[in-house]
N, C-alpha and C positions, 0 to 999 in steps of 0.2 A: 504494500500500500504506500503508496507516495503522499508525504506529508510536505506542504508548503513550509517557510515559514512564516511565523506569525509577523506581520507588517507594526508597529507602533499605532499607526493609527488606518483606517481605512479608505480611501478615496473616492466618490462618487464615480469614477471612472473605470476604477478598477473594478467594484461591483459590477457597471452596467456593461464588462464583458464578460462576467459570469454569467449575467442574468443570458444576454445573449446566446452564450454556449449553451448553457442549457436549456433554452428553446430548440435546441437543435437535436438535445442528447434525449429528451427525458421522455422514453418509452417506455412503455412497460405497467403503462394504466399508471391511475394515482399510488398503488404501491409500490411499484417502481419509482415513479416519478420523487415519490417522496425518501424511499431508500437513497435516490441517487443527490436528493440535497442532503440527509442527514449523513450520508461517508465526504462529503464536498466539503461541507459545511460545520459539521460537528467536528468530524474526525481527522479531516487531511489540514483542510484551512484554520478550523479552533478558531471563526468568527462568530458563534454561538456555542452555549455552552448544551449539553442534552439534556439538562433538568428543562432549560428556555426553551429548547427546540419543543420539546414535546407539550410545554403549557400551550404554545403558541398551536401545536398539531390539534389537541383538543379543545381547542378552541373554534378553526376550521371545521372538524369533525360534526359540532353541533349545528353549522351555520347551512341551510341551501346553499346548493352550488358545488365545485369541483373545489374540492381541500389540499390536494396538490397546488392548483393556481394561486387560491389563497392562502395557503402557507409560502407562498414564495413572495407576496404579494407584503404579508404580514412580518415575516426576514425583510425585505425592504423596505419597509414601514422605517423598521426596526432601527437598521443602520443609518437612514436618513432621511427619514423623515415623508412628507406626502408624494414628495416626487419620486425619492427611493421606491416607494409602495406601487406608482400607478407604473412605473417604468419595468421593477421585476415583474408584476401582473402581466401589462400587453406583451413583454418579450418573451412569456411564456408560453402565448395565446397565438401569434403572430404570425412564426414558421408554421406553425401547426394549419393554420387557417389558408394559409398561399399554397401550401401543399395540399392542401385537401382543397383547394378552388381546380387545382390543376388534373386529382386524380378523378374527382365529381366529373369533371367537364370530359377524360378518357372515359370514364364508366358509362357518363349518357350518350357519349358516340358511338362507342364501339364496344358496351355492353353485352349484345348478342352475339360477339366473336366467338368462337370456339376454344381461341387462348385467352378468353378474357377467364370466362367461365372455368377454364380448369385452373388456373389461378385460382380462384375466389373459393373454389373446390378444396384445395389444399391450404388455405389460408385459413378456411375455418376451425379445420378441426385443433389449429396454433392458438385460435382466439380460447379453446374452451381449456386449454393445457395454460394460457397466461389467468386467464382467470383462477384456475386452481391454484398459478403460481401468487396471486392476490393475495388468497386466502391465507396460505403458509406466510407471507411475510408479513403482512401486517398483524395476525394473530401470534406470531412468536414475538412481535415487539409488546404487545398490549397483553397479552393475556398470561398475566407474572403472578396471577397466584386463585386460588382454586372459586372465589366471589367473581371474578371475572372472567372463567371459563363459563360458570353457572351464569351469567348474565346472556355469554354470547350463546350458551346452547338454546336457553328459553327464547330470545332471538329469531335463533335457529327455526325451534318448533313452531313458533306464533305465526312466524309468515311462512311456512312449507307444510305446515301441517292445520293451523288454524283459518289461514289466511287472510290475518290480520293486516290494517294499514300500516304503511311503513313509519306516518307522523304518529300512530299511534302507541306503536314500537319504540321510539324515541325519546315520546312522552315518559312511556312507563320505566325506559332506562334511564331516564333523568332521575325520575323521583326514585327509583331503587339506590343513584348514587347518592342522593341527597340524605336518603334516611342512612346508605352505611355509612357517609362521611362523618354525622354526628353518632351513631352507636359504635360504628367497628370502622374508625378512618384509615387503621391499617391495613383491611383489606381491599382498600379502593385507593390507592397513593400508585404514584407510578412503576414506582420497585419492591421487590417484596422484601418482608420485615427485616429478613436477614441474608439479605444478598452481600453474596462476596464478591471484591472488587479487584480487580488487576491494574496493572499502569501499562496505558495504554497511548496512542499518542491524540485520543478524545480527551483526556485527563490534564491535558495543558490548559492553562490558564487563557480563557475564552477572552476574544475582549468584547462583548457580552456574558458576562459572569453570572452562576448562581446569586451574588451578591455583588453585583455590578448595580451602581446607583443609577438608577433610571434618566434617560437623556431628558432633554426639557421638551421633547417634540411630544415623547409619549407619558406627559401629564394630562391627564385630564381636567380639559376647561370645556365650557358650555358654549364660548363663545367659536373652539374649534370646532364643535357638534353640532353648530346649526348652520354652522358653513357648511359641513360636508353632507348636512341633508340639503339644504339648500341648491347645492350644486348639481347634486345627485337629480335630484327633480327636475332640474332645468336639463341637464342631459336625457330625460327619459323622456320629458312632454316636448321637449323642440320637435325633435325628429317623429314623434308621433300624433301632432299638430300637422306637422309637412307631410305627413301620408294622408293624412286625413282631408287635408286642402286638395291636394293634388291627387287622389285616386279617391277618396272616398272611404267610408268605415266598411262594405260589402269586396271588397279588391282583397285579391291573395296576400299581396305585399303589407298591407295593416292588420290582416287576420295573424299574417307572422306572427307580426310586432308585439303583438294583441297578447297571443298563445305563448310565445315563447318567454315574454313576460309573464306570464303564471307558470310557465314551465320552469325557468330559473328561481320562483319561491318553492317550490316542492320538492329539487332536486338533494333532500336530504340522503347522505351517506352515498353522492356520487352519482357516475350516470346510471350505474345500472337499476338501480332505484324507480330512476325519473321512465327509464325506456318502457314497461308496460302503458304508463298515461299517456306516454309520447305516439305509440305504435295506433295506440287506439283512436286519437284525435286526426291522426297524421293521416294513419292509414283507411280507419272506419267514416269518421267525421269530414276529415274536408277530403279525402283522398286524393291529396299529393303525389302519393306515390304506393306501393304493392307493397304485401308484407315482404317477399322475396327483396324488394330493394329496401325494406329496411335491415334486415338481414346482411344486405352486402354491406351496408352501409356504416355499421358496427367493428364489419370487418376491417374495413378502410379506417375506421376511428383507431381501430387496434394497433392499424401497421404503420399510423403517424406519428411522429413525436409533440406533445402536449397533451392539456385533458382530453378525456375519452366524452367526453359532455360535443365536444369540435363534431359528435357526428350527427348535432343537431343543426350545424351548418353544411352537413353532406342532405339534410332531409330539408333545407329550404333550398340548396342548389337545384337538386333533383325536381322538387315540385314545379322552382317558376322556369327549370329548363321543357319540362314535359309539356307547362300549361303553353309554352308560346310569350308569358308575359308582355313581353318588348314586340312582336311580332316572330315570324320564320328567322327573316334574317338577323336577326340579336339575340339568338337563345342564350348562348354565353356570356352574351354581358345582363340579359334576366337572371340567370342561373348565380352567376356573380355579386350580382349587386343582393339577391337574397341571401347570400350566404352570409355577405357581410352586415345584413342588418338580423339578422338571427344570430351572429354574434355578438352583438352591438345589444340587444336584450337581453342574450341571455347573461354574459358577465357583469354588467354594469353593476345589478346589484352586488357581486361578491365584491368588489370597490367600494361598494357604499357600505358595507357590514365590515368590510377590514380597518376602513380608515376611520370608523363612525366608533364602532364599538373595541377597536384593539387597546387603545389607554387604560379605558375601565377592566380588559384583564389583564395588562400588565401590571394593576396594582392588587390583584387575585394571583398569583404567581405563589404566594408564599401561605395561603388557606386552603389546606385540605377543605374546608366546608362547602368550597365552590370548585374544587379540581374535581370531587368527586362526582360529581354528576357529568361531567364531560368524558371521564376516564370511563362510566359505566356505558355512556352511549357510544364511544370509541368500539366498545366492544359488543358489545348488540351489533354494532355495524359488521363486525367480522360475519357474526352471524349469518347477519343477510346475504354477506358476497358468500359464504360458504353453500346457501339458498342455491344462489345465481350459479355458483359455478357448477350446482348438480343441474341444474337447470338446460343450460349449456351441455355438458356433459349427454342428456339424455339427447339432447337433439343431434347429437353428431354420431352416437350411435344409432338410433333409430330415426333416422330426419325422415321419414314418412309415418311415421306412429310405433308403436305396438303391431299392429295388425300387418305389419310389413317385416323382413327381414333385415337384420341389423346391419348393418354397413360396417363391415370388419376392415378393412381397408383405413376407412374416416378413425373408425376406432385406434386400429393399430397406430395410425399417424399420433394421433391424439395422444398416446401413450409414450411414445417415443417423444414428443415434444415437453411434456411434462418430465420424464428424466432430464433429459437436455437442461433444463430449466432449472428443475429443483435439486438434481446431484449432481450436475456437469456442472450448472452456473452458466450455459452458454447464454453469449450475449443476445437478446430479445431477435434484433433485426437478423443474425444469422438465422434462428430456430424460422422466422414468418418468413423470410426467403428461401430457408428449403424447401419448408414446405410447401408454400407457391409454385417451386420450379416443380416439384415432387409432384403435385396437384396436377400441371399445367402438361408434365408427362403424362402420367396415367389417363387422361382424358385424351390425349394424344392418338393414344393407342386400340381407342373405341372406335 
């Protein structure tokens, strides 16, 4: 592991080529994503400490929206302040969105190629092996002691077995961490009672410190919290004023806006959450687009770098490329310009919740009585991806039902990319390009 060394102080420039690069690097869904700032960021750099990384992790955890972006979002908060914050957020957001303008735009061209299709063939059964890989890493960072396995199984069973709502799940893991934080705050603290420590080179002296005095940006005043609502409003009613003049409240382009704006509040514990309400309205309600293309569409969120939430800008490309929007000859600039305003909803709030509400838990950092209720829903959330990922799992062994015969082939891929992953460690982009090309054969050959 390659350890930088520690700078004396840190540069606004020098952050915003991290943030940069990792717009570029950060595959692997939001447990990747966030694996790959806490070894960056905790461990090699020692620009936060892991007691901070993680207040700040469960903090995103409880908020709608992608926790990947907004812990990135929330680290640049951190370091300096509002611009740090809005700057590591879009660079997060950005690659991810040009890339996936570019692959939207192959997929609705040339879609029903032969090598498109066995691509996307082999691609999937990669997406149900990362999501398994989700599961294992973010529940061995969180689930340190035997309250918060019991939180993530009941989780588990609520929505796969009861099939409960997911804000309702969230709810009740709040108030489970609330009542252990004042009866048993040991078993809902980040580490457990008697964890042993090594010297590592995470163990250096952060310059974000467990006890590093809070900068003056992230105090809390009333007069930075009515600014940053304030602002927030005016970025959300401009642009949807200006649809509303120019197309009308009935036009696809303001139903986006409209939708994906209640999409980006419900998006608790990530995309995969949010994708059943999305599939439904997307695909049942205004139909946009087929279940099949939200299916690929998933895929394509999988094999980009940034949140996986981006493949809600593949499902507004798709839609106003299909409907014609602009006319025949402008599908691509309809397809484009929806993409970027279904990104433009749907993040806006997680800006408005990181820079609105981060002061007020930076000065929660050091109370069990409010860590715990984010620690318990941290882990309810493993839960649910643990849900998702049998979920996923079922469909790539039997993608026509039960009443059809298993697809041993999807399977065996699917198995083989899950070792690769969770005992090889192979990096995300080699595992989704073999199997693409692996996919893109075997179809070949039909």
């Amino acid at each position: 592991m390659q350890t930088y060394p520690q700078p004396a102080t840190l540069s606004f420039f020098q952050a915003l080529r991290f943030w940069l690069k990792l717009g570029f690097i950060s595959f692997g869904g939001p447990a990747g994503q966030i694996a790959i700032m806490h070894k960056e960021l905790v461990e090699e750099r020692a620009w936060i400490s892991e007691k901070r990384f993680l207040h700040a992790l469960n903090y995103c955890m409880v908020l709608p929206g992608p926790e990947a972006q907004q812990l990135a979002t929330y680290i640049g908060w951190l370091l300096h302040g509002s611009k740090g914050g809005v700057v590591a957020g879009l660079l997060f957001v950005l690659p991810s969105l040009l890339i996936l303008i570019a692959l939207s735009w192959v997929y609705s061209a040339c879609g029903q190629q032969a090598w498109v299709m066995g691509l996307f063939y082999g691609i999937k059964p990669a997406v149900a092996a990362l999501v398994v890989q989700a599961t294992h890493r973010i529940g061995s960072r969180t689930l340190r002691n035997p309250s918060l396995w019991m939180v993530a199984v009941a989780a588990f069973i609520a929505l796969a077995v009861l099939d409960l709502p997911f804000p309702f799940i969230v709810l009740a893991a709040a108030g489970v961490g609330y009542l252990g934080g004042r009866c048993l705050p040991q078993h809902f603290s980040n580490t457990p009672k008697h964890a042993k420590t090594t010297a590592t080179p995470s163990q250096r002296k952060a310059l974000i410190d467990d006890d590093s005095v809070r900068p003056d940006h992230a105090r809390f005043r009333w007069s930075s919290l009515m600014r940053v609502l304030l602002v927030g409003a005016l970025l959300w009613s401009l642009p949807m004023l200006a649809l509303l003049h120019f197309f009308g409240w009935s036009h696809a382009l303001t139903q986006m806006a409209w939708f994906f704006t209640k999409a980006a509040l419900l998006t608790f514990g990530g995309a995969y959450a949010v994708l059943p309400y999305v599939m439904q309205a997307a695909v049942e309600d205004y139909r946009w687009l087929s279940p099949s293309q939200m299916m690929d569409g998933l895929a394509l969120g999988e094999t980009t770098p940034g949140p996986l939430i981006m493949v809600l800008a593949f499902v507004g490309f798709v839609g106003s490329y299909g409907l014609a929007l602009f006319g025949a000859d402008h599908l691509f600039l309809a397809g484009a310009t929806a993409a970027i305003l279904v990104t433009w909803f749907t993040f806006l709030p997680s800006f408005i919740f990181i820079l609105a509400g981060a002061p007020l838990i930076e000065a929660s950092h050091e109370d069990v009585h409010l860590t715990a209720p984010l620690n318990a829903i941290t882990a309810a959330v493993v839960g649910v991806i643990a849900n998702l990922a049998l979920f996923f799992a079922f469909h790539v062994i039997w993608p026509e039902g039960f009443t059809h015969a298993p697809d041993f082939i999807a399977t065996g891929m699917s198995l083989a990319a899950a070792i690769a992953l969770l005992r090889y460690r192979v990096n995300v982009v080699w595992v989704i390009a073999v199997c693409a090309l692996l996919g893109w054969f075997l179809r070949s050959l039909n």
